[in-house]
C-alpha positions in Angstrom: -4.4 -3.0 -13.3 -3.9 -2.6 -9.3 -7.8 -2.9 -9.0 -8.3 -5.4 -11.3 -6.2 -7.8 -8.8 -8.2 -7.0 -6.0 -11.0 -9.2 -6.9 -9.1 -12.1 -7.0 -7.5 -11.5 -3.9 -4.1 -11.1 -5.1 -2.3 -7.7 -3.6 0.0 -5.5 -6.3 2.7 -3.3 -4.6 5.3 -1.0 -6.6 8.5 0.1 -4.3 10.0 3.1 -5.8 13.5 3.5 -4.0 15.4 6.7 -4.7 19.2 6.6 -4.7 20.8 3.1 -4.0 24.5 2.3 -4.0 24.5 -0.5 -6.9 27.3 -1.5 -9.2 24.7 -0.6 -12.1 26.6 3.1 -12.3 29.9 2.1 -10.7 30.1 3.3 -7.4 31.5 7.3 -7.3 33.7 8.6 -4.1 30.8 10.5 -2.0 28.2 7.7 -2.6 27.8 7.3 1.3 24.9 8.8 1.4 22.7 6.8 -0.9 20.6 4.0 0.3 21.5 0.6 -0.2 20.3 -2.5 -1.7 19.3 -4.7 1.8 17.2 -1.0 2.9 15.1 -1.5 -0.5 14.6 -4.9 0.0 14.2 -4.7 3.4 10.8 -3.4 3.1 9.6 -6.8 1.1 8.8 -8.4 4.2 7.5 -5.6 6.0 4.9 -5.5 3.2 3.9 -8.9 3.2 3.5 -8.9 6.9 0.9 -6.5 6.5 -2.7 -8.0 7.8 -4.6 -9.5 4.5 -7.1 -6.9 4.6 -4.9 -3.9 3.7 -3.5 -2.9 0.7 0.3 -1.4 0.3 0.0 -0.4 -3.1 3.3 1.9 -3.3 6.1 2.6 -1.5 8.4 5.6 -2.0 11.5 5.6 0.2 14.6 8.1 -0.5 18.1 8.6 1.4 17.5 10.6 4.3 20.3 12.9 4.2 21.2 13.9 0.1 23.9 15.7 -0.6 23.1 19.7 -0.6 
């Protein structure tokens, strides 16, 4: 499907964020360290600024430090 885009000039990115403080789970004592929401979303812009001819097809981004 990514391809199939590419033709028509139309760019398909998935962002697959790791750990992110949400509300979705409630938010448990020790959740520090997770990512949150503005870090994901964040990197929205920094993919659309990317110059017309390249291609950001997927983006994986995780909490730097996890708990051990």
């Amino acid at each position: 499907m990514l391809l199939d885009c590419c033709d028509e000039g139309i760019g398909v990115c998935t962002i697959l964020p790791g750990s992110v403080d949400t509300e979705l789970f409630g938010s448990p004592i020790g959740a520090e360290w997770k990512m949150h929401p503005e870090d994901v979303a964040q990197m929205v812009p920094t993919i659309l600024e990317m110059p017309e001819r390249t291609l950001v097809s997927r983006v994986e981004m995780q909490p730097l430090r996890p708990p051990k």
